[in-house]
N, CA, C, O and CB atoms as a CASP TS submission, in Angstrom:
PFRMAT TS
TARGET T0000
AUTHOR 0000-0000-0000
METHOD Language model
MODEL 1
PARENT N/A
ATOM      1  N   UNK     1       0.815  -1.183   0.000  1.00  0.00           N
ATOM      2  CA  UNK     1       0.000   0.000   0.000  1.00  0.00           C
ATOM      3  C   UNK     1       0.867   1.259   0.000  1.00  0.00           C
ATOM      4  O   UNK     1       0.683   2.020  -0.950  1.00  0.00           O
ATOM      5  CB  UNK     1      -0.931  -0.008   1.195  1.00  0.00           C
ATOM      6  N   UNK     2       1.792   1.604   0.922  1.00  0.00           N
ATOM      7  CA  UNK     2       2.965   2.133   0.811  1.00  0.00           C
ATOM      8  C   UNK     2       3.680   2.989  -0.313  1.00  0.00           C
ATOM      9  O   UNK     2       3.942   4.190  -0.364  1.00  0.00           O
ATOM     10  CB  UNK     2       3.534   1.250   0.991  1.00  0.00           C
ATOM     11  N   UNK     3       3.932   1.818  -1.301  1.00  0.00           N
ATOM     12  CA  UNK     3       4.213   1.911  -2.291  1.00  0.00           C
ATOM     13  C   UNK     3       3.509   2.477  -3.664  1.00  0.00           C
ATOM     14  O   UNK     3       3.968   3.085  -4.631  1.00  0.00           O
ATOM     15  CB  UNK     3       4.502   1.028  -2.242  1.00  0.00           C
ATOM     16  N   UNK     4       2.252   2.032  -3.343  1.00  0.00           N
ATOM     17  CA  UNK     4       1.053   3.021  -4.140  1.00  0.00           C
ATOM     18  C   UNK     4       0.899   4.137  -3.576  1.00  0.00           C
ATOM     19  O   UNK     4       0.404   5.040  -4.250  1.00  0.00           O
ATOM     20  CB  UNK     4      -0.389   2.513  -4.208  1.00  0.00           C
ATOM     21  N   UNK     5       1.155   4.312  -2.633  1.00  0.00           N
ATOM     22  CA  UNK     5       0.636   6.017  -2.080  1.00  0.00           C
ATOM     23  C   UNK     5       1.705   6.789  -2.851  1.00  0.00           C
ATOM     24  O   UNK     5       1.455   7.632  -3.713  1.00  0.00           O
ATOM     25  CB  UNK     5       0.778   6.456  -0.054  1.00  0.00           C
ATOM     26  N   UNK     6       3.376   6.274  -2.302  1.00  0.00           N
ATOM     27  CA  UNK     6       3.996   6.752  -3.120  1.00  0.00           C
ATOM     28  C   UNK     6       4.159   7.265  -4.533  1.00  0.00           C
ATOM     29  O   UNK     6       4.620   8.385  -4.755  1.00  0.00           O
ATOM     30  CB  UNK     6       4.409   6.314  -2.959  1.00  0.00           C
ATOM     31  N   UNK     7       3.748   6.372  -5.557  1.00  0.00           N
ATOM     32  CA  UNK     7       3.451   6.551  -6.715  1.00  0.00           C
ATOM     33  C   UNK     7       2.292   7.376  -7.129  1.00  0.00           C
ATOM     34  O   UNK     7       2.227   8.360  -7.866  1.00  0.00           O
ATOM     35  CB  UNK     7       3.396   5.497  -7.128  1.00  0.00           C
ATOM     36  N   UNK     8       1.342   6.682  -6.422  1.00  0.00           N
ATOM     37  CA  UNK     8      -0.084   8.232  -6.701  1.00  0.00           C
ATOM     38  C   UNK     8       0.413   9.686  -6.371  1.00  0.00           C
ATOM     39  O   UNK     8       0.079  10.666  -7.037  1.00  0.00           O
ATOM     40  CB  UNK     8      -1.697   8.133  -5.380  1.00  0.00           C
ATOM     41  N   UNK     9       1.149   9.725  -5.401  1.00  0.00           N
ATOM     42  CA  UNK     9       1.788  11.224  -4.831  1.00  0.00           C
ATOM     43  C   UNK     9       2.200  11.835  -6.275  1.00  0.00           C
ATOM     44  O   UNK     9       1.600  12.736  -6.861  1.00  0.00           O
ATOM     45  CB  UNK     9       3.391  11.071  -3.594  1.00  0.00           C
ATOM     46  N   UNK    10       3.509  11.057  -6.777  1.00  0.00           N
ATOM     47  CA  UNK    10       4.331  11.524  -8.251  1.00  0.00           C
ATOM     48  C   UNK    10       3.381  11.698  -8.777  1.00  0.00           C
ATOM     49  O   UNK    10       3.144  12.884  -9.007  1.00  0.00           O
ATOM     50  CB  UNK    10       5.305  10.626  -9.146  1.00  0.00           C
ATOM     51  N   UNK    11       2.581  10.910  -9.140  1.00  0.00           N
ATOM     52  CA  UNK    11       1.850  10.875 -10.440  1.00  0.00           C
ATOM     53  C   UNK    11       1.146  12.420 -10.350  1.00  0.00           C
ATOM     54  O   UNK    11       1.334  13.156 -11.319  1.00  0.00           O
ATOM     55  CB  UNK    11       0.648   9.449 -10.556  1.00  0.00           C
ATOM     56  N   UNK    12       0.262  12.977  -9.100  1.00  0.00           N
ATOM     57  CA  UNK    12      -0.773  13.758  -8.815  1.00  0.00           C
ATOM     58  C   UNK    12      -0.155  14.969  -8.224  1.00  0.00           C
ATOM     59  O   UNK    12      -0.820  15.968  -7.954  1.00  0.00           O
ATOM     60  CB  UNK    12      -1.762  13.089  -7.961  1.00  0.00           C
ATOM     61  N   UNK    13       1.070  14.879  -8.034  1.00  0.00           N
ATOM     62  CA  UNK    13       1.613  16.031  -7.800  1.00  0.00           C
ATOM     63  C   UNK    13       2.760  16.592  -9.194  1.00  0.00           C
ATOM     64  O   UNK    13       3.648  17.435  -9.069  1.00  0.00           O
ATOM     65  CB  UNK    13       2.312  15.785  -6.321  1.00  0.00           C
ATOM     66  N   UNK    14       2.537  16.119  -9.988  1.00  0.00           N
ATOM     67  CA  UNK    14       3.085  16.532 -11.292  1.00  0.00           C
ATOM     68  C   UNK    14       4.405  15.969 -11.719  1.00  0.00           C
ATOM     69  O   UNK    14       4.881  16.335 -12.794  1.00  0.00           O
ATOM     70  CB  UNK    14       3.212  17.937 -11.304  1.00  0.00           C
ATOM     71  N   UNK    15       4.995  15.159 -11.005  1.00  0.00           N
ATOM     72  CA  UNK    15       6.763  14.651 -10.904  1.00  0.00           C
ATOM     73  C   UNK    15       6.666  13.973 -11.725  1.00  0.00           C
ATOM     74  O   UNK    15       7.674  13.266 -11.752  1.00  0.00           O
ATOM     75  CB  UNK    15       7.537  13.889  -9.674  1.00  0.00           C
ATOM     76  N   UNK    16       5.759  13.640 -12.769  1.00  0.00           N
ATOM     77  CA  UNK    16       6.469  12.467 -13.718  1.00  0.00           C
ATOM     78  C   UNK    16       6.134  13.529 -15.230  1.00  0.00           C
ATOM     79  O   UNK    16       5.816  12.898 -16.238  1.00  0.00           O
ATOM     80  CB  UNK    16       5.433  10.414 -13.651  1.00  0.00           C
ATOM     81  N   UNK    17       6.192  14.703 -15.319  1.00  0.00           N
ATOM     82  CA  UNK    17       5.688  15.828 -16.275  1.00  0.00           C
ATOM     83  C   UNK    17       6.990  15.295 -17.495  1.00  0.00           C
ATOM     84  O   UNK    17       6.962  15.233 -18.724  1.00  0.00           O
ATOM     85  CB  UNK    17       5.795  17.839 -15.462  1.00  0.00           C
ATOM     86  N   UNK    18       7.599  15.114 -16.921  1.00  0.00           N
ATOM     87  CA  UNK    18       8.674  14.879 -17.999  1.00  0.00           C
ATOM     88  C   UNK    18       9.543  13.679 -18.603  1.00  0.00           C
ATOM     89  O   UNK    18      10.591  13.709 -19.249  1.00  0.00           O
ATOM     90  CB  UNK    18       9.485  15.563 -17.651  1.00  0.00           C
ATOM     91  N   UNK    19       8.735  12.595 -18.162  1.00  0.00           N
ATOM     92  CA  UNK    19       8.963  11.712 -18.083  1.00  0.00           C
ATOM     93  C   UNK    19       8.362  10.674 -19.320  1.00  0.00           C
ATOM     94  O   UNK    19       7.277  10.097 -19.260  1.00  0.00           O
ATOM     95  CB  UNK    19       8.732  11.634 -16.922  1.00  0.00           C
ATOM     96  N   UNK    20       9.028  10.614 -20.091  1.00  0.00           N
ATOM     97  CA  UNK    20       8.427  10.206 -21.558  1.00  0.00           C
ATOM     98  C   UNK    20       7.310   8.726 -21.234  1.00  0.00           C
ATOM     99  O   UNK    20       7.501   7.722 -20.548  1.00  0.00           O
ATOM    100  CB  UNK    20      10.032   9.706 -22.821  1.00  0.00           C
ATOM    101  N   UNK    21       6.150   9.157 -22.057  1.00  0.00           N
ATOM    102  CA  UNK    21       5.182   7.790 -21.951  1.00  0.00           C
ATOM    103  C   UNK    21       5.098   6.349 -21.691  1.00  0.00           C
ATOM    104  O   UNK    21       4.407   5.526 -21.091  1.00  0.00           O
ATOM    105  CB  UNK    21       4.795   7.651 -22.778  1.00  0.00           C
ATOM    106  N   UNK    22       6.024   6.435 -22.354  1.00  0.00           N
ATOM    107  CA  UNK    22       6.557   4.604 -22.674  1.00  0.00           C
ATOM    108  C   UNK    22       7.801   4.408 -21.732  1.00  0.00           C
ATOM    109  O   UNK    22       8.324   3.297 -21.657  1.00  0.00           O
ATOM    110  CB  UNK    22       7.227   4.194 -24.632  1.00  0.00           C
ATOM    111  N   UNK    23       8.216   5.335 -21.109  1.00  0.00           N
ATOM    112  CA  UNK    23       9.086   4.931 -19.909  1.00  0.00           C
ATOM    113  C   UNK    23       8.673   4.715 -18.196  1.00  0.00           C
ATOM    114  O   UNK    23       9.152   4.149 -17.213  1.00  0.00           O
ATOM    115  CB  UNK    23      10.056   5.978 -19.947  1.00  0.00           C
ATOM    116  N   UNK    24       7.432   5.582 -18.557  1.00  0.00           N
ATOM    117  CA  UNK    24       7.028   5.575 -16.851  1.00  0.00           C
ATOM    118  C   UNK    24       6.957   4.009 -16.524  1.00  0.00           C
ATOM    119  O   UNK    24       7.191   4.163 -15.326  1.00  0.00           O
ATOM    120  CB  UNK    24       5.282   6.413 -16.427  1.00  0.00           C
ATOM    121  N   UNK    25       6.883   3.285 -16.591  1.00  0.00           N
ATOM    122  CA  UNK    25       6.419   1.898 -15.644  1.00  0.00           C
ATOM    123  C   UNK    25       7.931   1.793 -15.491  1.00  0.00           C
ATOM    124  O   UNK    25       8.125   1.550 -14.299  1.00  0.00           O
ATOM    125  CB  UNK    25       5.403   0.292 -16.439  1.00  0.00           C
ATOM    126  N   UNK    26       9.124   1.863 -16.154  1.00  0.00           N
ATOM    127  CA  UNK    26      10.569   1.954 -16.002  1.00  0.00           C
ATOM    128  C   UNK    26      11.020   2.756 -14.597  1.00  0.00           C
ATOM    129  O   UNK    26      11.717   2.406 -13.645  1.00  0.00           O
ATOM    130  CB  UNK    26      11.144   2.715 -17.325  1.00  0.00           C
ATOM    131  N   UNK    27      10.237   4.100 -14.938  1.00  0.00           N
ATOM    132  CA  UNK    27      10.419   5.130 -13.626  1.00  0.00           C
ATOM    133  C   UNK    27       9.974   4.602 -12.532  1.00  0.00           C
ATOM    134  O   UNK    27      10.721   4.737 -11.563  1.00  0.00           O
ATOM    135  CB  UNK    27       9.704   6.457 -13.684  1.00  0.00           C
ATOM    136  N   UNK    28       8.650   3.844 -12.303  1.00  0.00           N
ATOM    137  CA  UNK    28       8.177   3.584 -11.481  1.00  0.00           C
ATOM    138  C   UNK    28       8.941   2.238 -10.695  1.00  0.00           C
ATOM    139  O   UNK    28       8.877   2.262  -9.466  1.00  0.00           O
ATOM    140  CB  UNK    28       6.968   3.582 -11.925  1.00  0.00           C
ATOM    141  N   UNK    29       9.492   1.340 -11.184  1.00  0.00           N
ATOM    142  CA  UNK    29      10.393   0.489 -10.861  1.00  0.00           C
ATOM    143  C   UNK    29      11.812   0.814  -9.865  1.00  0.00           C
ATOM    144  O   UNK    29      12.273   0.333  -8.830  1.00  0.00           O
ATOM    145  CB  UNK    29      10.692   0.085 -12.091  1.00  0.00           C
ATOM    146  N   UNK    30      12.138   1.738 -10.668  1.00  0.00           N
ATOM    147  CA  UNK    30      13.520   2.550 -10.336  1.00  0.00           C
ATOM    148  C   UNK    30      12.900   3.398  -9.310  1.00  0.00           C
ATOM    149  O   UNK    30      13.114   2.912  -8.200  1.00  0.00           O
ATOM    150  CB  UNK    30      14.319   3.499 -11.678  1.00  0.00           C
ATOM    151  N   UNK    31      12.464   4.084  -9.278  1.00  0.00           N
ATOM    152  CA  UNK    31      11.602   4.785  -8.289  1.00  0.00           C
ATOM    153  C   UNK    31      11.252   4.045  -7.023  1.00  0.00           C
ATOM    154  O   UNK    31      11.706   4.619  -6.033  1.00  0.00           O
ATOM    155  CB  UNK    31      10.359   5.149  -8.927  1.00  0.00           C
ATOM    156  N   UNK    32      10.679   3.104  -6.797  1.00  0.00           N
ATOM    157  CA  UNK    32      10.049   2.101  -6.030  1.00  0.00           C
ATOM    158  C   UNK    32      11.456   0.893  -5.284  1.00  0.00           C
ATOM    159  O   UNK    32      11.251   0.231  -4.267  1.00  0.00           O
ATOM    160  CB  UNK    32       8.827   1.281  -7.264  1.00  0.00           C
ATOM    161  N   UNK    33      12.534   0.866  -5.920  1.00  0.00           N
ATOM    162  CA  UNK    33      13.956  -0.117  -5.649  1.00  0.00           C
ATOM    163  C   UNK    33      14.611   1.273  -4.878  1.00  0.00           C
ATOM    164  O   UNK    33      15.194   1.119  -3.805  1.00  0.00           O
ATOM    165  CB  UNK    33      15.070  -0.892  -7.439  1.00  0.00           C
ATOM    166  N   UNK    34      14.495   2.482  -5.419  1.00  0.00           N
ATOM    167  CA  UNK    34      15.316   3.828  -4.995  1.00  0.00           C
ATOM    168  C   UNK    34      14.489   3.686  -3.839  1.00  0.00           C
ATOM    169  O   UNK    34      15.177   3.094  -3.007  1.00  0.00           O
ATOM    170  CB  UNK    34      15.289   5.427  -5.960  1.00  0.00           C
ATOM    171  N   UNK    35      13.482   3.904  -3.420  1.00  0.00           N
ATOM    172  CA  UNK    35      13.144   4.156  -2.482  1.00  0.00           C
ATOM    173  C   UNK    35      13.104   2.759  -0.805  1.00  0.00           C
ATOM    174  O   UNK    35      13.186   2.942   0.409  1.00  0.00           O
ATOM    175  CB  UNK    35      11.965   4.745  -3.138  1.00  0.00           C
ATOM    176  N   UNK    36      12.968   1.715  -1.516  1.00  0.00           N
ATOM    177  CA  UNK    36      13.281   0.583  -0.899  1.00  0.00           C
ATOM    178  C   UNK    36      14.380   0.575  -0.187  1.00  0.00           C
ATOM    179  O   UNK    36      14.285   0.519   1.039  1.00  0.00           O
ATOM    180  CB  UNK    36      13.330  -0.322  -1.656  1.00  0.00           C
ATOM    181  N   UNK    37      15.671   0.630  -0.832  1.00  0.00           N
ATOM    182  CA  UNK    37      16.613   0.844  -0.719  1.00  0.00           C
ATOM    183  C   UNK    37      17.382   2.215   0.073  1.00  0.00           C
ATOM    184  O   UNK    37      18.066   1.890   1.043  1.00  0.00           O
ATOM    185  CB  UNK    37      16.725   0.608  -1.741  1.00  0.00           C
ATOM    186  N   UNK    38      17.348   3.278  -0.156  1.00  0.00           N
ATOM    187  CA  UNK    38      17.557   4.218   0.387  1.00  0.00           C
ATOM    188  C   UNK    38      16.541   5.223   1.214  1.00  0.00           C
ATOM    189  O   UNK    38      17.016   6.309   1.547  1.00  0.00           O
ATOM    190  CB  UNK    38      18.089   4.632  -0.431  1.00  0.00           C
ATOM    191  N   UNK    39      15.284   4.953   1.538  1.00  0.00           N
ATOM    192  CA  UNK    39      14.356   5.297   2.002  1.00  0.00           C
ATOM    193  C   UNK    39      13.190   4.340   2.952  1.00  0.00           C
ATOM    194  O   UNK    39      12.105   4.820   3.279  1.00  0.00           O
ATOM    195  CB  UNK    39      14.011   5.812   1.000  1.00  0.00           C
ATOM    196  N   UNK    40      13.512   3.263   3.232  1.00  0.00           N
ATOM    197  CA  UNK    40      12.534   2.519   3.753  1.00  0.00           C
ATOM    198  C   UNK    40      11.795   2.655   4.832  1.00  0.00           C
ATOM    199  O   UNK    40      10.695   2.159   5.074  1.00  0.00           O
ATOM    200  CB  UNK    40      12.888   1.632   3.865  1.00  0.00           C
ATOM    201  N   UNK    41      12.686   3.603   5.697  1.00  0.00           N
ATOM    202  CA  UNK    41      12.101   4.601   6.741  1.00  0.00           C
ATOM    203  C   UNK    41      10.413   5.316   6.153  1.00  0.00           C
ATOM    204  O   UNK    41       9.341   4.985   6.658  1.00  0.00           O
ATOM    205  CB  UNK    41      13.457   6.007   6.915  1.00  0.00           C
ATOM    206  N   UNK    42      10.578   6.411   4.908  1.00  0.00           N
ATOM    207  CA  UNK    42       9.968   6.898   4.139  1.00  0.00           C
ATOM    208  C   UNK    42       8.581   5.984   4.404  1.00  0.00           C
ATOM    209  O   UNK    42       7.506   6.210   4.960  1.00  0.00           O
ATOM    210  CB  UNK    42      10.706   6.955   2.840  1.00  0.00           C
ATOM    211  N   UNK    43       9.190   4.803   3.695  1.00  0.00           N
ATOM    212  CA  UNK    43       7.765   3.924   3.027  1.00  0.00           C
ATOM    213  C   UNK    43       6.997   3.757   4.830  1.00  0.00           C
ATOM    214  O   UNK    43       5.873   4.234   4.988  1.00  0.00           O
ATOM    215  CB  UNK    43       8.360   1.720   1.929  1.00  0.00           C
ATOM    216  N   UNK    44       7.549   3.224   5.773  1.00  0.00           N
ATOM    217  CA  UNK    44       7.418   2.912   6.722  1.00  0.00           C
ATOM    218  C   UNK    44       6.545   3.953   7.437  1.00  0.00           C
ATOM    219  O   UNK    44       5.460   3.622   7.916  1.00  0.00           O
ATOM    220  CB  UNK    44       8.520   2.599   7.114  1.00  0.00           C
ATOM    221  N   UNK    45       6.915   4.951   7.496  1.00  0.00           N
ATOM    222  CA  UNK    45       6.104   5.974   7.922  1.00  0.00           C
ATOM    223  C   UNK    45       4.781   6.372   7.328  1.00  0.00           C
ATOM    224  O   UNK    45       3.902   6.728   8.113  1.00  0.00           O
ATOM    225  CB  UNK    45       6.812   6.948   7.885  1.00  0.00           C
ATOM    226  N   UNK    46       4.435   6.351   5.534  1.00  0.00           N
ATOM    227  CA  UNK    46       3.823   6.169   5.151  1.00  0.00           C
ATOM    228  C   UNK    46       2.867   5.043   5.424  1.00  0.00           C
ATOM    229  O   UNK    46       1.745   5.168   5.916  1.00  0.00           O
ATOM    230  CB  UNK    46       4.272   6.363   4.486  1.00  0.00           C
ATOM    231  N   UNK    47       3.483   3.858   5.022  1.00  0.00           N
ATOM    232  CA  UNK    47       2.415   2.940   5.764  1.00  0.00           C
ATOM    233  C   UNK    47       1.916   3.011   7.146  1.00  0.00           C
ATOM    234  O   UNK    47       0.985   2.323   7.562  1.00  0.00           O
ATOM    235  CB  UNK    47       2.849   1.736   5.749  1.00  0.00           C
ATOM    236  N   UNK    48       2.541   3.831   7.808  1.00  0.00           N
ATOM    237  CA  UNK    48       1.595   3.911   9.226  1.00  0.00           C
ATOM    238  C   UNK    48       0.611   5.469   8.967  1.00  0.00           C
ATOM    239  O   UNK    48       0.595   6.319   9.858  1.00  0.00           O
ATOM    240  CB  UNK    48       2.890   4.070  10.985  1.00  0.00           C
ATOM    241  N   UNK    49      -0.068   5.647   7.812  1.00  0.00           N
ATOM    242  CA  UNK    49      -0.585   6.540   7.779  1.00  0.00           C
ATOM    243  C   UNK    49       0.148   8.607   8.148  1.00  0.00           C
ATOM    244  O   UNK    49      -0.412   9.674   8.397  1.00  0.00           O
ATOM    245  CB  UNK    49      -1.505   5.832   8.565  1.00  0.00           C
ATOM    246  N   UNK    50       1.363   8.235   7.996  1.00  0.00           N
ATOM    247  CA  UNK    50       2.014   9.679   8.212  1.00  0.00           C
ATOM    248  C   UNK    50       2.121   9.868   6.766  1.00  0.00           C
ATOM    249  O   UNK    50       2.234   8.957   5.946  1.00  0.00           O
ATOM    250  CB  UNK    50       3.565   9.835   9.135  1.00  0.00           C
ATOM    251  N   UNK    51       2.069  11.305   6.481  1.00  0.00           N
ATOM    252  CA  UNK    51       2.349  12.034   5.293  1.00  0.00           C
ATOM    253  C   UNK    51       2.680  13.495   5.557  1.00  0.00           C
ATOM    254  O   UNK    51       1.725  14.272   5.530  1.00  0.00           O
ATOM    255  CB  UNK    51       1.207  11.931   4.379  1.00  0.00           C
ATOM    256  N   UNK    52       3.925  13.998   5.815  1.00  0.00           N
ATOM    257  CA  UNK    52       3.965  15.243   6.693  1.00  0.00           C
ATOM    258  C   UNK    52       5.361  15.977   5.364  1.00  0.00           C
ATOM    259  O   UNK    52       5.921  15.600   4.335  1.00  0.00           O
ATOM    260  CB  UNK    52       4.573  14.808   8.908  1.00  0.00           C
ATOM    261  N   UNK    53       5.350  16.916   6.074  1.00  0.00           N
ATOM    262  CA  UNK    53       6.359  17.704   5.118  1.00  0.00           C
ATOM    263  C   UNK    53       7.735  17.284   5.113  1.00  0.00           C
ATOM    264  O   UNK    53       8.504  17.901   4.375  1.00  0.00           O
ATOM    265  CB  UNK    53       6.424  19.143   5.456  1.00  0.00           C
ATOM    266  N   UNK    54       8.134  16.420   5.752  1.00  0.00           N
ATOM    267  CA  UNK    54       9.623  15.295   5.860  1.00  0.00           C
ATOM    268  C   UNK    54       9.212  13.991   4.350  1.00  0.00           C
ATOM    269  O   UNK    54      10.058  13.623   3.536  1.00  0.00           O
ATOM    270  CB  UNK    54       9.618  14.077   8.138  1.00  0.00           C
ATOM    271  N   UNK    55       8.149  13.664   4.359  1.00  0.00           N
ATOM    272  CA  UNK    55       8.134  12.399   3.680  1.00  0.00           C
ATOM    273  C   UNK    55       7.684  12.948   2.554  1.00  0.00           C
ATOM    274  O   UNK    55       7.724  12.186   1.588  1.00  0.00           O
ATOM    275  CB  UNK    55       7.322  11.215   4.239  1.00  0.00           C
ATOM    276  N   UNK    56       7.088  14.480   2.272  1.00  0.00           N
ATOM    277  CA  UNK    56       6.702  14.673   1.220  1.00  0.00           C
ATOM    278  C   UNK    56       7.947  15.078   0.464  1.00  0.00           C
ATOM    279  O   UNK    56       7.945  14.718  -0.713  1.00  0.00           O
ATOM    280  CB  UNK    56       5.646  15.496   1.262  1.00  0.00           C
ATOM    281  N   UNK    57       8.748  15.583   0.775  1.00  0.00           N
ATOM    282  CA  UNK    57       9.994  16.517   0.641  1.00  0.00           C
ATOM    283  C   UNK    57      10.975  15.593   0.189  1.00  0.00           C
ATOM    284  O   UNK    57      11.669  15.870  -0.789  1.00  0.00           O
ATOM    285  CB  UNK    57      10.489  17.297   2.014  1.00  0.00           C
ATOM    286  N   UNK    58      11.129  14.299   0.933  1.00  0.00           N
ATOM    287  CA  UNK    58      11.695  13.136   0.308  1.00  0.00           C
ATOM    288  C   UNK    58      11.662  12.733  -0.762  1.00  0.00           C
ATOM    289  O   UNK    58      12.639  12.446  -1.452  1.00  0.00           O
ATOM    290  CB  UNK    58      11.458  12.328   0.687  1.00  0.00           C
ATOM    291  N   UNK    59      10.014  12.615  -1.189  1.00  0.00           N
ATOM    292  CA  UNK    59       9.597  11.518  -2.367  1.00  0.00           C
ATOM    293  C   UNK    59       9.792  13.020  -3.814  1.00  0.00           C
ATOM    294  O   UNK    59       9.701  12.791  -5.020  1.00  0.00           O
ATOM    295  CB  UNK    59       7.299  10.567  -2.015  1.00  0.00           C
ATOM    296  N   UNK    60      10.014  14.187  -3.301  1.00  0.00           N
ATOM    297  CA  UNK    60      10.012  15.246  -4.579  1.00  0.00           C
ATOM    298  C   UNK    60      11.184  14.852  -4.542  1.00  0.00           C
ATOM    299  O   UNK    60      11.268  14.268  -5.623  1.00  0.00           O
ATOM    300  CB  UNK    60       9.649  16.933  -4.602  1.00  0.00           C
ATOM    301  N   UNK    61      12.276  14.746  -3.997  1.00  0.00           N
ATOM    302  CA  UNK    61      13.488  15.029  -4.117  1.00  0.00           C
ATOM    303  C   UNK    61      13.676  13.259  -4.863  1.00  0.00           C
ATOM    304  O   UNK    61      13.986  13.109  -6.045  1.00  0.00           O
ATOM    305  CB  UNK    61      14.321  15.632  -2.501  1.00  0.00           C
ATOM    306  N   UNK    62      13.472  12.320  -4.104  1.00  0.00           N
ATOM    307  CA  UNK    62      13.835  10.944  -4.942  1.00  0.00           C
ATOM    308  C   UNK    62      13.176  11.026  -6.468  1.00  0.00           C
ATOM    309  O   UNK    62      13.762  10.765  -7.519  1.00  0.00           O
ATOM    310  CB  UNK    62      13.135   9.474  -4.082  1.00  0.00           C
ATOM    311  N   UNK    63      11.979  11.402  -6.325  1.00  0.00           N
ATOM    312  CA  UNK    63      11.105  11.366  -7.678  1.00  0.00           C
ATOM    313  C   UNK    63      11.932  12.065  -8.901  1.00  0.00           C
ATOM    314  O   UNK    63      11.969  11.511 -10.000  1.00  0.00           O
ATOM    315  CB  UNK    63       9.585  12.243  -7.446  1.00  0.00           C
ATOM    316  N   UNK    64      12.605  13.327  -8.656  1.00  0.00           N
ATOM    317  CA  UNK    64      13.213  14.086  -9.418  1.00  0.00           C
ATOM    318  C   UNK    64      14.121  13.518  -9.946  1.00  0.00           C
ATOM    319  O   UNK    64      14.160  13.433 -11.174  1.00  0.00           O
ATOM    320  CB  UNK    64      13.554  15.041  -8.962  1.00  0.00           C
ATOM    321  N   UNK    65      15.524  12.739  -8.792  1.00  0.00           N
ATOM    322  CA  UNK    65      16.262  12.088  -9.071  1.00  0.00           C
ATOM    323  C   UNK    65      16.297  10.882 -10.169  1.00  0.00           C
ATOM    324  O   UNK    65      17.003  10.590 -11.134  1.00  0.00           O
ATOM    325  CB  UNK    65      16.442  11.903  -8.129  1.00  0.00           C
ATOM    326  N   UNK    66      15.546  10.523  -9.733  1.00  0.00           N
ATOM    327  CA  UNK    66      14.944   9.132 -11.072  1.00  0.00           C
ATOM    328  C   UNK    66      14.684   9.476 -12.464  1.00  0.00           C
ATOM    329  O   UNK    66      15.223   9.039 -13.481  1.00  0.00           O
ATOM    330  CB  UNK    66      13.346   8.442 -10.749  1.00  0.00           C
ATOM    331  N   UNK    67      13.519  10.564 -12.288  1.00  0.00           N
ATOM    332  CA  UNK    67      13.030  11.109 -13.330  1.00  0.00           C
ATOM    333  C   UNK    67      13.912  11.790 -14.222  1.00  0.00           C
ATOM    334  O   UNK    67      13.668  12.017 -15.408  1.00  0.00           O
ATOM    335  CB  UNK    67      12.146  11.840 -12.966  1.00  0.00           C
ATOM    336  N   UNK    68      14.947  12.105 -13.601  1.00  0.00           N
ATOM    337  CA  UNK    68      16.306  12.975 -14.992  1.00  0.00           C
ATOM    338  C   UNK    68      16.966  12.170 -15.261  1.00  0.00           C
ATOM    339  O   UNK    68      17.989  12.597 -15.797  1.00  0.00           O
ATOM    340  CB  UNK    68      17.510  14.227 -14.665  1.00  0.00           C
ATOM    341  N   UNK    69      16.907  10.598 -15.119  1.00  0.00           N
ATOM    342  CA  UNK    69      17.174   9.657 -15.585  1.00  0.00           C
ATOM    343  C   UNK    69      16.475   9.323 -17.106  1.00  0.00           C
ATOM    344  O   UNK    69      17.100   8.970 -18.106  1.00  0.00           O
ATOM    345  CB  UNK    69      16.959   8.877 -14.592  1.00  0.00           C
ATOM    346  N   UNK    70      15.439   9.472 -17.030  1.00  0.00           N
ATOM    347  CA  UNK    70      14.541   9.327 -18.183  1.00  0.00           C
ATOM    348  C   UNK    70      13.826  10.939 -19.188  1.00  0.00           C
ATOM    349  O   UNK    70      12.998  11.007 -20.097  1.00  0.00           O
ATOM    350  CB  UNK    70      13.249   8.419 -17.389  1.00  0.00           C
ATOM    351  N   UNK    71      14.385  11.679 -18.687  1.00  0.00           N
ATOM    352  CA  UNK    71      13.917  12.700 -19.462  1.00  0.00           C
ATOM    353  C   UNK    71      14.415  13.070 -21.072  1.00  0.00           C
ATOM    354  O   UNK    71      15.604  13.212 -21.357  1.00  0.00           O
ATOM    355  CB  UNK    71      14.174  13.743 -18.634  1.00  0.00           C
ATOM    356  N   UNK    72      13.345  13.197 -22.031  1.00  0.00           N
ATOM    357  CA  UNK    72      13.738  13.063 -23.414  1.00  0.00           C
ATOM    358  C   UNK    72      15.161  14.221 -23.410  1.00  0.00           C
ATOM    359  O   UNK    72      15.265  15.183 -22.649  1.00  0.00           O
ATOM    360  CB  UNK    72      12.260  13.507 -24.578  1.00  0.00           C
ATOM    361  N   UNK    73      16.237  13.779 -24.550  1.00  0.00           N
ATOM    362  CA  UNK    73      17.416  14.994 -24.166  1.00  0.00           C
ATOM    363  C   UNK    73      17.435  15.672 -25.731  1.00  0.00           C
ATOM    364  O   UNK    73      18.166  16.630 -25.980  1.00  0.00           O
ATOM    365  CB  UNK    73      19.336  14.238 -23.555  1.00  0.00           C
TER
END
């Protein structure tokens, strides 16, 4: 569940704007291992129903990171 909140966040807060069509499920992978990995705290807090300006601030900043991975050049 966690992990979908996460992703609905990007999606609905505009972070995947640049992120070419046919790559997002790519982003979302990389996105989702990035955050596993270096954030599991993040997810953790999320799944206990927190969403505060620490975890939001996180997922802009990871989301971005990923995402200029895939941006058309």
């Amino acid at each position: 569940m966690e992990e979908q909140v996460a992703i609905i966040y990007c999606g609905t807060k505009g972070l995947l704007r640049d992120v070419p069509v046919h790559k997002v499920k790519l982003f979302e992978n990389d996105f989702l291992a990035f955050m596993r990995d270096n954030h599991g705290d993040v997810l953790e807090t999320i799944k206990n129903g927190i969403i505060n300006d620490e975890v939001t601030g996180i997922l802009d900043r990871a989301a971005a990171d990923v995402a200029s991975r895939y941006q058309s050049r």
